[in-house]
C-alpha positions in Angstrom: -99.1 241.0 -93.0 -102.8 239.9 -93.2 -102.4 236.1 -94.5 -105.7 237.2 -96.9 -103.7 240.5 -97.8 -100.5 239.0 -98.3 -102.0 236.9 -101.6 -102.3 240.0 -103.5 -99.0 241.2 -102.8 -97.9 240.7 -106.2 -101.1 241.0 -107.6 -101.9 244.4 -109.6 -104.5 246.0 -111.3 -105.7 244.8 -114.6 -106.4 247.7 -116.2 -110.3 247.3 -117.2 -112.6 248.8 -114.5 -115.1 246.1 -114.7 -112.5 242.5 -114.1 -110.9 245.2 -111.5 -114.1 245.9 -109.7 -115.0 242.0 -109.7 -111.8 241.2 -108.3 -112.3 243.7 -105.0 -115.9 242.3 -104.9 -114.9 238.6 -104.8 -112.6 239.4 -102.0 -115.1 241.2 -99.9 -118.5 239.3 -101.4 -119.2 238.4 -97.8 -118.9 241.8 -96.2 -122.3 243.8 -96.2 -120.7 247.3 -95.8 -118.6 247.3 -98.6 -119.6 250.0 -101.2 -118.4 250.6 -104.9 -120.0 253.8 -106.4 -119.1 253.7 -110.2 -118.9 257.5 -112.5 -119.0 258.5 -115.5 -116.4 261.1 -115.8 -117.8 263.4 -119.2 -116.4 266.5 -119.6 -113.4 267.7 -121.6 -111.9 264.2 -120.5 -113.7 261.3 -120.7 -113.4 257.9 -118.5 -115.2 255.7 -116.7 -113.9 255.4 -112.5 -115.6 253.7 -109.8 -114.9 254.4 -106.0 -114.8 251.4 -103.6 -114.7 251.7 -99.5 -116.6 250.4 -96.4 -119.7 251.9 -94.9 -118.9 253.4 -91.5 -115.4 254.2 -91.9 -114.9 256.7 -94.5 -116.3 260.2 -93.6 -119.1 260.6 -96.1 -119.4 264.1 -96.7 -115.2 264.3 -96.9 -115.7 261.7 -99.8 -118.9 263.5 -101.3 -117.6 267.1 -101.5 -113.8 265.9 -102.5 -113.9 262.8 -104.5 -117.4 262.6 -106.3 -118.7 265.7 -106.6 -115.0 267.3 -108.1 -115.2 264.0 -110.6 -118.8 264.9 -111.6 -118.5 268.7 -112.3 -114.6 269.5 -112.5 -114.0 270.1 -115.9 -110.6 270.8 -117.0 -108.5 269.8 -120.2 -105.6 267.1 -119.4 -102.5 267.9 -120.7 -101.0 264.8 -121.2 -100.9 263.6 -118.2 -101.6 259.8 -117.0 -105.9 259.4 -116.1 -104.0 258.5 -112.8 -101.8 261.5 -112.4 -104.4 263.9 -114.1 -107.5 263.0 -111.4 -104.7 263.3 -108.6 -103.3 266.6 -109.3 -106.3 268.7 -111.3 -109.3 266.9 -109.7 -109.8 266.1 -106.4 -110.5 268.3 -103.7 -108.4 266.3 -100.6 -105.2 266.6 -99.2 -104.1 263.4 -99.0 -103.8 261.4 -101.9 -101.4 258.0 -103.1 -100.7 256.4 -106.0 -101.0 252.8 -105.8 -99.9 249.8 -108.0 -100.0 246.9 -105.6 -103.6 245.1 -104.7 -102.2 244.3 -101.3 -101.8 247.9 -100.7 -105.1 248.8 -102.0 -106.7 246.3 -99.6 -105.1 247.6 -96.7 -106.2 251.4 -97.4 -109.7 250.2 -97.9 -109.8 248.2 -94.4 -108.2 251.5 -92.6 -111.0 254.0 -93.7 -109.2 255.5 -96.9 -111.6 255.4 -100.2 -110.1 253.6 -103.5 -110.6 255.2 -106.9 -110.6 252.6 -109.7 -109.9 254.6 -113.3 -110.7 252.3 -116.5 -107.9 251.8 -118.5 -105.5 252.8 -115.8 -103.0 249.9 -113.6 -102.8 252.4 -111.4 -105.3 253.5 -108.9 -106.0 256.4 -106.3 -106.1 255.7 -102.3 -108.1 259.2 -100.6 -107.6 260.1 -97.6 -111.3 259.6 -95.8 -111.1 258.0 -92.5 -113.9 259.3 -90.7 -114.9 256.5 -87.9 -116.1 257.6 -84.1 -113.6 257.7 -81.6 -113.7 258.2 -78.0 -112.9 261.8 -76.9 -109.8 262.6 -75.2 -110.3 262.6 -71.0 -108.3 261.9 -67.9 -107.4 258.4 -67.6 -109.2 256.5 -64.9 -106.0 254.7 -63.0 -103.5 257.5 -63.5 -105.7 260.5 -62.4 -103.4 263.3 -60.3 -103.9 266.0 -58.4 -101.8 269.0 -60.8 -100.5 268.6 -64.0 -102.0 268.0 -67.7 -105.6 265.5 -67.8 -105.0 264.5 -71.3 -105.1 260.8 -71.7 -104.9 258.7 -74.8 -107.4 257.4 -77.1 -108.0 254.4 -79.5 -106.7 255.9 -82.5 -103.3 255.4 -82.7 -103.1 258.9 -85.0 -104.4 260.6 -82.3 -102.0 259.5 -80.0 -99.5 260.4 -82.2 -100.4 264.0 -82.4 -100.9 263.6 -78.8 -97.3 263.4 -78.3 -96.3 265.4 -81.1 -97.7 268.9 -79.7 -95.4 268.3 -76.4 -92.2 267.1 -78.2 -92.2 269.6 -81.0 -89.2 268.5 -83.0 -88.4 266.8 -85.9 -85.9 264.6 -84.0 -89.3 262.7 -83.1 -89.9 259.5 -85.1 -92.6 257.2 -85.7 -92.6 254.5 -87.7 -95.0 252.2 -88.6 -95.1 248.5 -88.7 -98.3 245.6 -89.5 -98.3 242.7 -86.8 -101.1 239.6 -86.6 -102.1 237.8 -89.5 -105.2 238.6 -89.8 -106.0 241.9 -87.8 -103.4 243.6 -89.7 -102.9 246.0 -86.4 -101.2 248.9 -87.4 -98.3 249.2 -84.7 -96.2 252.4 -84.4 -92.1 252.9 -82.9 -91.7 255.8 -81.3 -88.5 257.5 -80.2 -86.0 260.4 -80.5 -83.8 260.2 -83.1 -80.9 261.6 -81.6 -81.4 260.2 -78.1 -82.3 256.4 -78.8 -80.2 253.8 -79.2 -80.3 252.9 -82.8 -79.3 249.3 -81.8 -81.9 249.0 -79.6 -84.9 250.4 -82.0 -83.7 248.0 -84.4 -84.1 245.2 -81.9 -87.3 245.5 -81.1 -88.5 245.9 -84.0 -87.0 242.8 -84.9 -88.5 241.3 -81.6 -92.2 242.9 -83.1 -91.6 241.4 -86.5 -91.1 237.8 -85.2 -94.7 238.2 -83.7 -96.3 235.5 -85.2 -100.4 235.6 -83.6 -103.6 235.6 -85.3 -104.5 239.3 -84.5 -103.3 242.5 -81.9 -106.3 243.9 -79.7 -104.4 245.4 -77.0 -100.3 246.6 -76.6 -100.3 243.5 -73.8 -100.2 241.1 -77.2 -97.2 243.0 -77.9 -95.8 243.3 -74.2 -95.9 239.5 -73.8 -94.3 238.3 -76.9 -91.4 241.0 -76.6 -90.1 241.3 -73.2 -87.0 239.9 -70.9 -87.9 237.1 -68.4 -91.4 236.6 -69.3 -92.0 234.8 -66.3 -90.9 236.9 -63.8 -93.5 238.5 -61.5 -91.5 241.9 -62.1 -92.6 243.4 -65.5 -89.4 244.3 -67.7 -91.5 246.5 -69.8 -93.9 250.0 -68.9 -97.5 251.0 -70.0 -99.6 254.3 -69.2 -102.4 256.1 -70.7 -100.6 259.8 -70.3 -98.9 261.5 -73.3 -96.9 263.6 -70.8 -95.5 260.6 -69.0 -94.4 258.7 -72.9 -93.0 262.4 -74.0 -91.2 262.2 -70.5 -89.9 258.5 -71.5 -88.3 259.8 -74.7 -87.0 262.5 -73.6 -84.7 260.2 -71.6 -84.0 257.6 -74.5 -86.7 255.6 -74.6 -89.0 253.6 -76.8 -92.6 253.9 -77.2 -94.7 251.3 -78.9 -98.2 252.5 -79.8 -101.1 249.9 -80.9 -103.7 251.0 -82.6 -106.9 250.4 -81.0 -105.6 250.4 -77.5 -104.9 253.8 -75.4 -102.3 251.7 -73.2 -98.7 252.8 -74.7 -95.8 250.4 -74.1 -92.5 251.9 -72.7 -89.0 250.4 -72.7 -86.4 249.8 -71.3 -88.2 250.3 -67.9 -86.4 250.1 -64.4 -87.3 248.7 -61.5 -87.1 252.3 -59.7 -89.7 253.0 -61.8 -92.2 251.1 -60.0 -92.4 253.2 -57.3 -92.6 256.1 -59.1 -95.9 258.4 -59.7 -97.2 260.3 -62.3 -97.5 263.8 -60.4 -94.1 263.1 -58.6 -93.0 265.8 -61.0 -95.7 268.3 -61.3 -95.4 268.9 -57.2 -92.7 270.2 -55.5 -89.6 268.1 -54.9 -89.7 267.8 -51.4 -93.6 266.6 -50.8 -93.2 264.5 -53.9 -90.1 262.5 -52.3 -92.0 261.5 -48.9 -94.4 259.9 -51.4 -91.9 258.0 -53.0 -89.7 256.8 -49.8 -93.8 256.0 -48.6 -94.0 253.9 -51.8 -90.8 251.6 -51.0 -91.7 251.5 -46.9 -95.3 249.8 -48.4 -93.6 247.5 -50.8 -91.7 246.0 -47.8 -94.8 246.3 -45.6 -97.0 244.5 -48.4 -95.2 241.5 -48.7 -93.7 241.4 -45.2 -95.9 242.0 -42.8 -97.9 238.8 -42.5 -95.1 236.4 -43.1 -93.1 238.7 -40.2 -96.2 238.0 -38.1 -96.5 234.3 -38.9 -92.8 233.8 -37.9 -93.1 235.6 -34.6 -96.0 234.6 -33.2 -95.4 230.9 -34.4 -91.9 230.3 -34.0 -89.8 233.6 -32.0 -92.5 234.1 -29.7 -89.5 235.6 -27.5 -88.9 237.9 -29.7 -91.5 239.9 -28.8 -92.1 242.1 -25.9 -94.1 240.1 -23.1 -97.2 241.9 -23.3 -97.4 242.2 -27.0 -97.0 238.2 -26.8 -99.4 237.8 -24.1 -102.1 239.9 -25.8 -101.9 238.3 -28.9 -102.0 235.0 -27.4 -104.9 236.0 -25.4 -106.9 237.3 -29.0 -106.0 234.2 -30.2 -107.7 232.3 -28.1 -110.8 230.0 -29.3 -109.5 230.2 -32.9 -110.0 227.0 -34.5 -107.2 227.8 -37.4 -103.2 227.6 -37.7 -101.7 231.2 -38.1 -100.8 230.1 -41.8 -104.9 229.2 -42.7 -106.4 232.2 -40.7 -103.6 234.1 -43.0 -104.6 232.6 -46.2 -108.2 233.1 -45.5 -107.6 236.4 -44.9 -105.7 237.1 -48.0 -108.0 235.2 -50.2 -110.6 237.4 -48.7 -109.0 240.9 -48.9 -108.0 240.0 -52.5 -111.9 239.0 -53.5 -113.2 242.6 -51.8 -110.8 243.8 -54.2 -111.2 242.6 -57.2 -115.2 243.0 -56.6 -115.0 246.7 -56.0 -113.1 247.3 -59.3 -115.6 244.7 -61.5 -118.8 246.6 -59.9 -120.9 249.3 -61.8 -118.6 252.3 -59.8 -121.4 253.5 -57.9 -121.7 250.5 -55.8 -117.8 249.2 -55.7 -116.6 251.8 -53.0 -119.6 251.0 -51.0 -119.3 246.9 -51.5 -115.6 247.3 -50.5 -115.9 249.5 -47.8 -118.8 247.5 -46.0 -118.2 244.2 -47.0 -114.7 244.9 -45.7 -116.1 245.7 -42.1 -118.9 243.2 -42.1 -117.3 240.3 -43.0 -113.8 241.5 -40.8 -116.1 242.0 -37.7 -118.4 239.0 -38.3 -115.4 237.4 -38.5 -113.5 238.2 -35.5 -116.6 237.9 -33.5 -117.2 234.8 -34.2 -113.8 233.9 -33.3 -113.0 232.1 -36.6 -110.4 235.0 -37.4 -107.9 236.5 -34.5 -108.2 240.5 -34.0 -104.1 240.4 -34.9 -104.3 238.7 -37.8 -106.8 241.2 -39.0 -105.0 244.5 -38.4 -102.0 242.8 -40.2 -103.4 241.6 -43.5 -105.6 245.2 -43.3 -102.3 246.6 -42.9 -100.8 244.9 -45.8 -103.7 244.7 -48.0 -103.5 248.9 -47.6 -100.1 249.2 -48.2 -100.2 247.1 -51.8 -103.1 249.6 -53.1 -99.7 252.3 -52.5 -97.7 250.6 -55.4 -100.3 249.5 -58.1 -97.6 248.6 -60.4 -96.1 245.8 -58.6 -100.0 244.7 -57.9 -99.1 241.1 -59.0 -95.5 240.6 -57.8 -96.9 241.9 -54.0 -99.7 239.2 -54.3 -97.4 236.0 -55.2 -94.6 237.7 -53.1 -97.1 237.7 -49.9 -98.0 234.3 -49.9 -94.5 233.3 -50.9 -93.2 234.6 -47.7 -96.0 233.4 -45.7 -95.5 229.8 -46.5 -91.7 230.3 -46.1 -92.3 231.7 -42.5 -94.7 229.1 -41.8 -92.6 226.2 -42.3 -89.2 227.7 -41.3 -89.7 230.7 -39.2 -87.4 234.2 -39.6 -84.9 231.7 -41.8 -87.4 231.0 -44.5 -88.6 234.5 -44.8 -85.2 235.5 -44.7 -83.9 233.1 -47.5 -87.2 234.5 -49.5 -86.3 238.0 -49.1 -82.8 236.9 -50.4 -84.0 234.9 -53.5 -86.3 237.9 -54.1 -83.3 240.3 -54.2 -81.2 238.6 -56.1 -83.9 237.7 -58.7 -84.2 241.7 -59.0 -80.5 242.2 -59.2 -80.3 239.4 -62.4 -82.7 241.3 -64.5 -82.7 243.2 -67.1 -85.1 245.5 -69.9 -84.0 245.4 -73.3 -80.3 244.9 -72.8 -80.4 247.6 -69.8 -79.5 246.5 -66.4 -82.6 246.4 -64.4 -81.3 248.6 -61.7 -78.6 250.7 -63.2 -80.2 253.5 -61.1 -78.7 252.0 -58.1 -75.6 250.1 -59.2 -73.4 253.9 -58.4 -74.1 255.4 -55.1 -73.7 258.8 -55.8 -76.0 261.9 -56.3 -76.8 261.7 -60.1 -77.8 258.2 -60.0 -80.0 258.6 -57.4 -81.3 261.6 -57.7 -84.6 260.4 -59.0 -84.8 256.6 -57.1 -85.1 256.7 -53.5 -86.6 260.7 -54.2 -86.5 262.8 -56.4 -84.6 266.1 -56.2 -85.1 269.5 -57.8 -85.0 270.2 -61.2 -81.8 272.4 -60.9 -79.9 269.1 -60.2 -81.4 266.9 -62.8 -79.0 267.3 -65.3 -78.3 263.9 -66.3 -80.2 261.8 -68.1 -80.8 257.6 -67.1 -77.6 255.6 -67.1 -78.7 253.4 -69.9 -78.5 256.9 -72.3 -75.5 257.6 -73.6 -76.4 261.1 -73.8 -76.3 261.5 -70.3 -76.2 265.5 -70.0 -79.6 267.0 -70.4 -80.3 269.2 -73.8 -79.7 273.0 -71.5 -76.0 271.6 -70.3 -75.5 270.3 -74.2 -73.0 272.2 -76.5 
């Protein structure tokens, strides 16, 4: 809870309009968009009511044509009712309405968009409905874009994402629940799952994991992401994000969590699997078998990305007779007049591919491809030309720098994964990037996501388990859901 909010948790309303209006003004004397609009209520029943709300985040004619107009004109006889219950019920013209008691709770309507109605004489006071701030429309997001299936992509508005997910899981087994983390942004976080498909123990762990957040404020889901998930320094994230409500409905439908921030469009889901990495977002919107080469591509460029160099390295360093003669010949003949060691030439290169990169994704769009497409050739040619960088060495780090861009998921583990290997076959040859490799697997094989093995897609060899690893078969076979669910037969095989 806000640390200012959480003051007037116990606090409640006084009961005279005016000591009740000071109170809200004192805590918001410094903000120039709060607004208190008091009326005169003089018709049958009589009272004096002031509404209080920011500039710029209620929706002004909502709160004009069902709040003060109805209190201005409406004029019906109270039949005993509270002032409270009789404005509620036989007043206002909005759909949403709550009765509040709390000053805490008041607070937090007001800083969300909802207008507060202050009645004299009454503890008890009115929170409307009337959020009306600009949001970005809903469009394709930019990283996940795919060839078929649905372009929706979420928004900042956490409600919207909601609803988002809401009108493709139509079923009241769908449950989100709210939740308040940073002390003083107050960010509205919402846990979403399937009732009957979750694990109850493991909704209740993370929000336990969300409650012991203990940060100043939440602007993105990654605030959440890093406080929450297994090995949080392991270059393999634990825990998955995307921008698509298809992909999240997808998620729960298998028994998984989703964790929606308000203010971010990047939705957090768990437990996630390292099989996952590999997987894309229109894997199932195309038909089995072209969707599969792109996944068995996917793995063959994982190896390739963080292979390749350190492969080269040893060989041409260490096992030179390892290679045919004249592969070895050739590349000892490109090779010569560079004044570098395979390892700096390899590092250079690296460092180089890895700036062209991050340069064409900063840049205004309409000049990133270009940069990265000629500054990529310039420099590579300049380079080879003036024999500071060997032809070979080129092709290979080209090679691998291309095969990364296949698995943008693992963009980070590929980068410190690369170099890893390439100091390890440096110094030691076909041994070091062997004992790498090994290190690296068994890293993989010791982690988990939320309790759930890591890789229990590929712990049982057989059809069911794999059946959407390696490739990814037809929907007539996918009846299973993930290991990790304890539901495992899909809803049409259900009794």
């Amino acid at each position: 809870m806000n640390a200012t909010v959480k003051k007037f948790e116990n606090v409640l309303l006084s009961g005279n309009l005016e000591k009740d209006i000071e109170l809200f003004q004192n805590i918001f004397k410094k903000e120039a968009f709060f607004r208190v609009k008091r009326i005169k209520v003089r018709n049958t029943v009589s009272f004096d009511c002031a509404v209080l709300y920011f500039d710029g985040m209620i929706n002004s004619a909502q709160l004009d044509d069902g709040v003060i107009r109805p209190l201005l004109i409406v004029d019906i006889e109270n039949d005993s009712q509270s002032l409270a219950d009789f404005v509620e019920t036989q007043i206002l013209f909005i759909r949403d309405v709550k009765k509040q008691t709390k000053v805490s709770d008041m607070l937090n309507g007001i800083m969300f968009g909802e207008a507060l109605i202050l009645i004299d004489s009454s503890t008890e006071s009115l929170s409307v409905e009337t959020k009306g701030f600009k949001i970005r429309g809903i469009d394709e997001p930019q990283d996940e874009r795919v060839l078929a299936g649905p372009r929706e992509g979420f928004v900042e508005n956490a409600l919207s994402n909601i609803s988002l997910i809401r009108r493709k899981l139509q079923t009241p087994d769908l449950c989100s629940e709210i939740m308040r983390v940073g002390t003083r942004s107050n960010t509205q976080v919402y846990i979403c799952y399937l009732e009957s498909l979750a694990d109850s123990k493991l909704v209740e762990s993370v929000k336990e994991k969300i409650r012991k957040i203990n940060i100043d404020g939440i602007l993105d889901s990654n605030y959440i992401t890093e406080n929450i998930r297994d090995h949080k320094y392991s270059l393999f994230k634990t825990t998955g994000t995307t921008e698509r409500p298809d992909i999240v409905a997808a998620k729960l439908l298998e028994g998984r969590i989703a964790i929606i921030v308000n203010g971010t469009p990047m939705v957090v889901t768990l437990p996630y699997l390292f099989s996952e990495n590999f997987q894309s977002d229109e894997d199932y919107y195309l038909n089995f078998l072209v969707s599969s080469v792109g996944r068995v591509l996917r793995y063959i460029s994982f190896f390739l990305a963080v292979s390749i160099p350190a492969i080269f390295i040893a060989l041409s360093s260490f096992h030179r007779e390892l290679l045919p003669t004249a592969l070895a010949v050739s590349i000892a003949n490109l090779r010569g007049g560079v004044p570098f060691a395979p390892l700096t030439e390899c590092l250079i290169m690296i460092f180089v591919f890895e700036i062209l990169k991050e340069t064409g994704v900063r840049m205004p769009e309409s000049l990133g491809h270009a940069l990265s497409i000629v500054g990529g050739l310039v420099v590579g040619q300049a380079a080879v030309e003036a024999r500071i960088i060997s032809t070979p060495m080129l092709i290979v780090i080209a090679v691998s720098g291309i095969a990364g861009l296949m698995i943008p998921r693992l963009r980070g583990a590929v980068f410190y994964l690369r170099l890893l290997f390439v100091f390890l076959s440096a110094f030691f040859g076909l041994l070091g990037f062997f004992c790498g490799a090994a290190i690296t697997v068994m890293h993989i094989i010791s982690l988990n996501s939320f309790g759930v093995d890591y890789n229990v897609s590929l712990k049982k060899a057989d059809f069911q388990s794999l059946k959407d690893t390696f490739w990814r078969t037809s929907w007539v076979n996918m009846i299973q859901r993930p290991r990790f669910n304890r539901n495992l037969i899909r809803s049409r095989k259900e009794k």
